[in-house]
C-alpha positions in Angstrom: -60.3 94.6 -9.6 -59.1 92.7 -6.4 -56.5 94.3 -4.1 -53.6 92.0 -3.9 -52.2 91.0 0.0 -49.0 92.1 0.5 -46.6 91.2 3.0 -43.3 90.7 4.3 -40.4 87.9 5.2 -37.8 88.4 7.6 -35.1 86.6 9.5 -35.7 86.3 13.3 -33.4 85.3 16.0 -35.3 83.1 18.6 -38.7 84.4 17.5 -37.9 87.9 18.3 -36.5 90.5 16.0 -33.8 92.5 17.2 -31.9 96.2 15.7 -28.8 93.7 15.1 -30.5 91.9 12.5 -32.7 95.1 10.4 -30.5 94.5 7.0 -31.7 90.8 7.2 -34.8 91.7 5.5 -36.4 90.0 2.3 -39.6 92.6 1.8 -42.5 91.0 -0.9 -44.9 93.9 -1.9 -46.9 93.5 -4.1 -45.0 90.4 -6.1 -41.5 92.1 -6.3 -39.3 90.7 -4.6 -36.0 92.7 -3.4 -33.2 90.9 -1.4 -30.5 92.5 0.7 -28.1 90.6 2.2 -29.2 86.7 2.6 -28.8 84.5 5.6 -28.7 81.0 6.9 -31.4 82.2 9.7 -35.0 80.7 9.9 -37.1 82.9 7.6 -40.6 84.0 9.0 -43.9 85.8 6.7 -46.3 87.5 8.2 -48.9 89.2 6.4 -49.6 93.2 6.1 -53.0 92.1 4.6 -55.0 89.4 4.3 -54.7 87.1 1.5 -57.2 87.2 -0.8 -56.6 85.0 -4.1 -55.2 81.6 -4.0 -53.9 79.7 -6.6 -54.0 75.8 -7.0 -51.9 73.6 -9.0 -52.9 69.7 -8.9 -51.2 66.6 -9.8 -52.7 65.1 -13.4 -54.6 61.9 -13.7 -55.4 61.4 -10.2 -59.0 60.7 -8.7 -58.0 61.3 -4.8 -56.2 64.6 -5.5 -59.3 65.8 -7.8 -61.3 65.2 -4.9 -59.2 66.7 -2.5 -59.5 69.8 -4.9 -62.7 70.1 -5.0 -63.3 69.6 -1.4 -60.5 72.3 -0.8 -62.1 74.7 -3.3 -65.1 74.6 -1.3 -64.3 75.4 2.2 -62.0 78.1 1.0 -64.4 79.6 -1.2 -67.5 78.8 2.1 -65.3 79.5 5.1 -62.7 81.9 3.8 -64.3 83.4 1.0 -61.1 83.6 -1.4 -61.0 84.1 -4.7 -59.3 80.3 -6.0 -57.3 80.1 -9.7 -56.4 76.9 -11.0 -55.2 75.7 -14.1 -57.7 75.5 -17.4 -57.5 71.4 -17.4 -59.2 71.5 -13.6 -61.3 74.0 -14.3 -63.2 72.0 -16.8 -63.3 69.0 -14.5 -64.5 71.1 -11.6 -67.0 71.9 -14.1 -68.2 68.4 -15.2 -68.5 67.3 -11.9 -70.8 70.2 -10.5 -72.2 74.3 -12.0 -71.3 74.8 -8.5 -67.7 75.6 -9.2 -68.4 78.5 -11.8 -67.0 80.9 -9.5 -63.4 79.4 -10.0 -61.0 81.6 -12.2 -58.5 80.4 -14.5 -56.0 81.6 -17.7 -56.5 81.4 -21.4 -52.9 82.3 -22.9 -49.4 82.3 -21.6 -49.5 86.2 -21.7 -52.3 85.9 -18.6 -50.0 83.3 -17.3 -46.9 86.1 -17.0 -49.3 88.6 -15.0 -50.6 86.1 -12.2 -48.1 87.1 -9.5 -50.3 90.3 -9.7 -53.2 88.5 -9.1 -51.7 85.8 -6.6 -51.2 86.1 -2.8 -50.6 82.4 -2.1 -50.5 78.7 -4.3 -51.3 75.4 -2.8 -50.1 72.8 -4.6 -51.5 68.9 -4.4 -48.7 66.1 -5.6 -45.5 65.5 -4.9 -42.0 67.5 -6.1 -42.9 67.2 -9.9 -46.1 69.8 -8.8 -43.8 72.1 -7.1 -41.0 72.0 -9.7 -44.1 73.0 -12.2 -45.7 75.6 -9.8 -42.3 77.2 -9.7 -41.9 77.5 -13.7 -45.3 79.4 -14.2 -43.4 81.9 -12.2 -40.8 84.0 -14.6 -40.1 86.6 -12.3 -41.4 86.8 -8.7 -43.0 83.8 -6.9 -45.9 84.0 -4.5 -45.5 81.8 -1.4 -46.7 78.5 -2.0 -47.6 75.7 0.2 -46.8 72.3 -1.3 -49.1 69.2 0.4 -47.5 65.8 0.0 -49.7 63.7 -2.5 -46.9 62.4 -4.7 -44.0 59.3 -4.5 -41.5 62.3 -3.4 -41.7 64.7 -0.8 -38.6 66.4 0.1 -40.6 70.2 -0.9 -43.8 68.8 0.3 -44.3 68.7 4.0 -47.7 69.4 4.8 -50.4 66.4 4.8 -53.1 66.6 3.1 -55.8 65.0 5.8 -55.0 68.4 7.8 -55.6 70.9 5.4 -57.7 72.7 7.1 -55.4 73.2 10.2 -52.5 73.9 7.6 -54.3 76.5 5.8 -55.7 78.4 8.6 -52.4 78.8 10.0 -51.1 79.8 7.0 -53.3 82.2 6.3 -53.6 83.8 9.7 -49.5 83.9 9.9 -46.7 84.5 10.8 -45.1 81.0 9.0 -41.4 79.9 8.7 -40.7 79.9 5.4 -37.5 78.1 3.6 -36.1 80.6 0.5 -35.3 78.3 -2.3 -33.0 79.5 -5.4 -33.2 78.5 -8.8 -30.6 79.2 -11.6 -30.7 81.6 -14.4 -29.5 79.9 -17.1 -28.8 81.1 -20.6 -28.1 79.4 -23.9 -25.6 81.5 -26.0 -24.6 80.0 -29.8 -21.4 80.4 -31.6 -22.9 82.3 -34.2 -23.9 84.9 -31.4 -22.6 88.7 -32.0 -21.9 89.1 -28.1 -22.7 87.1 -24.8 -25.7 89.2 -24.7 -27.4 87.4 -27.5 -28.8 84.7 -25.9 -31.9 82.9 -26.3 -35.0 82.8 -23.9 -33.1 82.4 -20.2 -34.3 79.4 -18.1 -35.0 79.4 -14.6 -34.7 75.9 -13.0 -35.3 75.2 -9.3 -33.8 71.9 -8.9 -31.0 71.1 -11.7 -29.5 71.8 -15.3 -27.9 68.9 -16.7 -25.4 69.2 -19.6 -25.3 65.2 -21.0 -23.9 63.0 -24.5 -27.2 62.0 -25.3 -27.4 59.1 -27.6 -24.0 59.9 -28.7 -21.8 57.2 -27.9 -18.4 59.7 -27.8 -17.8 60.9 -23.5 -18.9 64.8 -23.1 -16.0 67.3 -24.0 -16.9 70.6 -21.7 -14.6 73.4 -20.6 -16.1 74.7 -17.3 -15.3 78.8 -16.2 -16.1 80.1 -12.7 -16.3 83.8 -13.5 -13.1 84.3 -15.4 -11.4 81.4 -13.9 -10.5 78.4 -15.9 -12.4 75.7 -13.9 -11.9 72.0 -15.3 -12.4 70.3 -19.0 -15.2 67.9 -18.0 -14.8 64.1 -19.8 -17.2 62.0 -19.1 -21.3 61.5 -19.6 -21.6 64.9 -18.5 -22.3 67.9 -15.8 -25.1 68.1 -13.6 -25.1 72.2 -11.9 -27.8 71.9 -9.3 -29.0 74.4 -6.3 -29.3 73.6 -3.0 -32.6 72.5 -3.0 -31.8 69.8 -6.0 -29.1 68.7 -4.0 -30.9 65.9 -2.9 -32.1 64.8 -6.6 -30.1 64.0 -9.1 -26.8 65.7 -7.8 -27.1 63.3 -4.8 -27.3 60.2 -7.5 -24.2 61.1 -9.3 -22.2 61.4 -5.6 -22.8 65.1 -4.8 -23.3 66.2 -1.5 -26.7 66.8 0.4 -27.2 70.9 1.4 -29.4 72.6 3.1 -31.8 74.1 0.9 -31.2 77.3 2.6 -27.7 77.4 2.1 -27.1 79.4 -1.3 -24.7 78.1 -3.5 -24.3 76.3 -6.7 -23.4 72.6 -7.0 -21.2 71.2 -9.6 -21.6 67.7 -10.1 -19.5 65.7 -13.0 -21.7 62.6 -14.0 -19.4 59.2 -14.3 -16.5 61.2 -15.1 -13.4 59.7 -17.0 -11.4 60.7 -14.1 -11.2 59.0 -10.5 -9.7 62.3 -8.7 -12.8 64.4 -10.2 -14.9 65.5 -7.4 -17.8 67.5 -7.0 -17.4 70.8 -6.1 -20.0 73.9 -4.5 -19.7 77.4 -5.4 -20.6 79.9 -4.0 -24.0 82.0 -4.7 -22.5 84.9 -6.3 -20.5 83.4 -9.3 -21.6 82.8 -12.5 -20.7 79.7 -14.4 -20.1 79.0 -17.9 -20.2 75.7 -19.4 -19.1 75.9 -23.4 -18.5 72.1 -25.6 -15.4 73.5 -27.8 -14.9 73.4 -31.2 -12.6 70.2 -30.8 -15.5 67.7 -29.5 -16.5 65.2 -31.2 -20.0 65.3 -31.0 -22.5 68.3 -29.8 -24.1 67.7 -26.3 -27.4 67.9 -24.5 -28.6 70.7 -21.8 -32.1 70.0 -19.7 -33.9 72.1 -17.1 -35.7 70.5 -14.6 -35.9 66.9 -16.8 -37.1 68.9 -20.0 -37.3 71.6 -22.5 -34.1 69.3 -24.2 -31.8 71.6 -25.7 -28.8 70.6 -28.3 -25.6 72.3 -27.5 -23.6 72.0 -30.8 -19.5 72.9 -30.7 -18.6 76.7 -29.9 -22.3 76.6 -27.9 -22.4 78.1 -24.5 -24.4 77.6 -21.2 -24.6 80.4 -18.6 -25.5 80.1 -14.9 -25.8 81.9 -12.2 -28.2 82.2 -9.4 -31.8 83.8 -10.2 -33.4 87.2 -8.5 -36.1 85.6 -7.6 -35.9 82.6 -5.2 -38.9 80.0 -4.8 -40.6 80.9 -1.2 -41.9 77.4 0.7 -44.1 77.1 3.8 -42.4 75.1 6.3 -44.7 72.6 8.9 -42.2 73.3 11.3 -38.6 75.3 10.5 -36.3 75.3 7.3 -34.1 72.4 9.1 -36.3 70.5 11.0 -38.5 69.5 7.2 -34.9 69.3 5.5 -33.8 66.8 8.0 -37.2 64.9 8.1 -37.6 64.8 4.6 -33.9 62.7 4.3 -34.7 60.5 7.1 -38.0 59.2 5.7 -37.4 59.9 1.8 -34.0 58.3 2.1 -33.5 56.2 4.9 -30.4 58.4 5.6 -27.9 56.7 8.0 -30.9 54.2 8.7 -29.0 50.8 10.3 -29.3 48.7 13.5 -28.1 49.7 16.6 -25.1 48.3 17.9 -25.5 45.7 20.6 -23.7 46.2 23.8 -21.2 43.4 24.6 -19.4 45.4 27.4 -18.0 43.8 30.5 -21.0 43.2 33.3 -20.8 44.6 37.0 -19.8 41.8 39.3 
């Protein structure tokens, strides 16, 4: 049996930990994960033991990033001797191209699937956002740290390159790294026919976004909204978008919500093209819980996705439950939470990109 690494995050203050921040302290042993209080500081890992297993998650249908695999797979295996997982689909192509690969692990159910925070110390994923959107959702409960490597058409969770993998990885697995904390919702579908609101179906976790929609229905969404036991807002429109932080810059952003700091925890509440021009988005804050019902009055039933899929239908007197999830999504960082959130807007979206403004001032005579 291999001995999983364990090891520990924690908030410094300028590189240097002091008694003033001790309850700051996000411990990982062994895959649990247990948070006390969060905070905005830069969040730092450093291994108790070496890392041992490593699993990677690739991009589909793409030669370069097979390649890159393989390559990868190698020098880990030669120069690091880990123990590499990946997924049963690159296993077998690992397998056509060379007997060489044998070595490599993989799954054969989803119960396996369930158990490999056990077995993982660290996953490297090769694609863009889509890969690290999927790497999160193998992950039910606790998430090992995972290193994304831009090889997709978005990158604002991917901001290591891939040509200098080697560097990355042998930083990474030496330590300590900054790491950015990224929470997903819990969400929970609860039907009118339930006996309680403990009756619920198989919860969701979503990292980026759970979206609430008409559908094909040609009638605007009827929602009533609850913060808690507040009455929030009756929602008319196309529909709801409640996003975390780290979504904020996905579809939230399209529909007029704000850009956060994916550090910053909270819960985004985003109408889409509401009926209404005073209707504005709105943030909660992380501790709330949100529930979304369509009442029995609406005309037509509405539409819930996670992440862009696994479509539920949300008929009248239906329910959707949020709140924010245990277990948040641990990212490697190239350089500091802030510095990768702030690149990642300037080249992914041009933010505030325009000419400068020509001086016309009076000359010196």
């Amino acid at each position: 049996m291999i001995k999983k690494a364990s090891f520990k995050l924690s908030w410094f203050c300028k590189g240097e930990q002091s008694d003033q921040y001790k309850h700051d302290i996000v411990s990982f042993e062994r895959g649990n994960i247990t948070t006390a209080e969060r905070s905005s500081k830069q969040i730092s890992l450093k291994w108790e033991s070496c890392p041992q297993t490593v699993l990677i998650l690739t991009k589909p249908n793409s030669v370069s990033v097979q390649i890159l695999c393989a390559e990868m797979i190698r020098w880990l295996r030669q120069r690091k001797k880990l123990h590499i997982y990946v997924e049963p689909r690159v296993r077998v192509e690992l397998l056509t191209e060379s007997s060489y690969f044998n070595f490599v692990e993989t799954w054969n159910n989803d119960k396996e699937v369930l158990m490999l925070h056990d077995k993982v110390d660290l996953v490297v994923t090769l694609g863009g956002d889509g890969t690290v959107l999927w790497a999160a959702s193998m992950f039910k409960g606790p998430v090992p740290p995972i290193v994304p490597f831009s090889l997709g058409s978005l990158g604002f969770m991917t901001p290591f390159y891939s040509e200098h993998y080697k560097e990355c990885l042998e930083s990474i697995l030496k330590g300590p790294i900054s790491i950015t904390l990224r929470h997903r919702l819990l969400c929970h579908v609860i039907r009118d026919a339930a006996k309680n609101e403990y009756e619920t179906e198989e919860p969701m976790l979503v990292l980026n976004e759970v979206t609430i929609d008409r559908g094909i229905s040609s009638f605007l969404t009827n929602l009533e909204c609850y913060c808690d036991n507040s009455f929030v807002t009756c929602v008319q429109g196309d529909g709801l978008i409640l996003s975390t932080t780290s979504g904020s810059t996905a579809y939230s952003l399209a529909a007029g919500g704000s850009m956060v700091h994916p550090q910053v925890p909270g819960i985004l509440f985003t109408p889409i093209c509401p009926h209404s021009l005073s209707f504005r988005p709105l943030i909660f804050p992380e501790h709330v819980t949100l529930r979304v019902q369509v009442p029995f009055n609406s005309r037509s039933p509405a539409w819930a996705s996670f992440d862009g899929k696994d479509r539920k239908q949300l008929a009248p007197g239906d329910a959707l439950v949020c709140s924010i999830a245990p277990w948040p999504v641990p990212t490697a960082c190239l350089v500091d939470s802030t510095n990768d959130f702030l690149r990642s807007i300037h080249e992914g979206l041009h933010w505030n990109l325009r000419k400068t403004q020509s001086f016309d001032g009076p000359r010196d005579t």
